[in-house]
C-alpha positions, 0 to 999 in steps of 0.5 A: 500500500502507499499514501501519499502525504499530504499538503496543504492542499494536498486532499483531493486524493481523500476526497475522491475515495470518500466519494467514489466509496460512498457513490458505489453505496448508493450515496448522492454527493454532489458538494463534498467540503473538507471539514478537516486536513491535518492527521486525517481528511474529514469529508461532509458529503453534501448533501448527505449526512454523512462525514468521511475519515480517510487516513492520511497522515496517521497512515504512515506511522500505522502498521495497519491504518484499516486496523485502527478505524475498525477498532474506532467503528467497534467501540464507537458501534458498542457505546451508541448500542449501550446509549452513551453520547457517541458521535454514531456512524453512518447509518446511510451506508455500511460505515466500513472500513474501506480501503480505496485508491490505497487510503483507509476510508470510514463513514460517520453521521453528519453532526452539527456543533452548536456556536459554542464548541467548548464544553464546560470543564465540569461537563467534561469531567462527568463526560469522561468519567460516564465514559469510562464506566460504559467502556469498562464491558467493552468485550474487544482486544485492545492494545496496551497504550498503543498511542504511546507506542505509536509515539515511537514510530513518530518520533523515529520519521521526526529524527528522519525528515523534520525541517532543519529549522525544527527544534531539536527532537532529542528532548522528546526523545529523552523523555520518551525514552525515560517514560515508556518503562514507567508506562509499561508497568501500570500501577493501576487496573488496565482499562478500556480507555479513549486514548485521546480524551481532551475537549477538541474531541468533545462535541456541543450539539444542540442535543447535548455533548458528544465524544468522538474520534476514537482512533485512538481508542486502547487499554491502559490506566485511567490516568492517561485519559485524565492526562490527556483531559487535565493537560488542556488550555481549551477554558483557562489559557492554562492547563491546570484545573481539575474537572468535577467528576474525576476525583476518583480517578485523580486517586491514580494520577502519576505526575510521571505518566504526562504525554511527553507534555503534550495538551493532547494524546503525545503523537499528535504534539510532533505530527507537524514536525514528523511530516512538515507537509501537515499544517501546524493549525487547523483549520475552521470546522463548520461541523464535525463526524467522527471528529470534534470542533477543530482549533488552532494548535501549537506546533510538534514541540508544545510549550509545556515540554519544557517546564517539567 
């Protein structure tokens, strides 16, 4: 298989799978809008309600990227049958995956954000808690942390191709390094998790507040969802708060568990540096499926990196 990385307008090969998929089921889209072009391609399929995820940047450090929208479909697939708020996916075709034109393609339901798009901290805290409960049954294999491992594939194309303007990656690489035994031996219960769980990937619909993109979903401690939550400027312009609802699970905060800094799940603080064809904001959603309000965000090195 081959991906071609994308560029900064480099998405017309993931909007012509998503198309060419969804026609073949039958799916009129006569005015396609890219919602999203940084890790992944989301395509609105006008006028259907239907969003396309192709895998294009993630693809490249992914051993198998079809492997990980199938785990997304089936997690998402189980919370929506146990009623959790879950961004569902396509009811308008079979949501996949596909593979197509070498590029991984999944369908999700056309969601519409509301004009606010940041939950409330409080909000966020519940949610994520309520979350983890429904995960806790989830009867599918999950790996173990596979975010963080997937760091290691991120950093080695980091060390490879990053522009020589770049800040130096060995910090990164260091505190990889020092971390990962640390987060092989969990001192908690190993758990269902959302690997990705900070507020860009939380939803504010008209209907409530939805979770979403769940590529990234793995087993591990609670306190890496925490980390990934607790580490956010999304509310304050800083990252430290605690939100209402998690006291239970801070019990199993370990300061040492940190992703590498990062405000989200560590791969994605060095996605622009790894491969400088990716843009390093995002750029404005008009709407979301399968993937939360998207927000200007710091480039591969994040601030905090800096300020243990």
């Amino acid at each position: 298989m081959s991906t071609r990385l994308p560029d900064r307008g480099g998405s017309a090969q993931a909007v012509a799978a998503a198309v060419a998929v969804a026609r073949a089921h039958g799916v009129r889209c006569a005015d396609p809008v890219v919602l999203a072009d940084r890790y992944n391609v989301r395509v609105h399929l006008r006028p259907a309600p239907v969003v396309a995820r192709v895998a294009t940047t993630t693809a490249l450090v992914r051993p198998d990227p079809l492997a990980s929208l199938q785990r997304e479909l089936a997690v998402a697939g189980f919370l929506a049958g146990r009623g959790a708020p879950v961004v569902p996916s396509s009811d308008e075709l079979p949501p996949g995956p596909y593979r197509y034109d070498g590029l991984a393609v999944s369908f999700w339901r056309f969601v519409a954000c509301g004009p606010d798009r940041t939950p409330r901290p409080d909000q966020a805290g519940r949610l994520l808690a309520e979350l983890h409960t429904a995960l806790r049954d989830y009867p599918g294999a999950l790996p173990y942390l596979a975010p963080w491992e997937e760091l290691g594939r991120v950093l080695d194309a980091l060390e490879r191709t990053a522009d020589p303007g770049a800040r130096d990656p060995a910090p990164l690489r260091e505190a990889y390094q020092r971390l990962t035994p640390v987060l092989r031996t969990p001192r908690g219960p190993v758990r269902a998790l959302h690997g990705d769980a900070h507020p860009g990937n939380l939803c504010v619909t008209a209907g409530g507040v939805l979770w979403n993109d769940f590529e990234e979903t793995c087993a591990g401690p609670l306190a890496w969802d925490l980390a990934c939550l607790r580490r956010t400027s999304a509310w304050t312009g800083g990252p430290r708060w605690r939100p209402t609802g998690t006291r239970r699970m801070t019990r199993s905060w370990n300061p040492t568990s940190r992703p590498g800094g990062c405000s989200r799940s560590p791969g994605h603080c060095c996605w622009p540096g790894a491969f400088p064809g990716t843009p390093n904001t995002r750029r404005p959603s008009r709407s979301t499926g399968g993937s939360g309000p998207d927000r200007p965000r710091p480039g591969w090195w994040h601030a905090d990196v800096g300020d243990r």
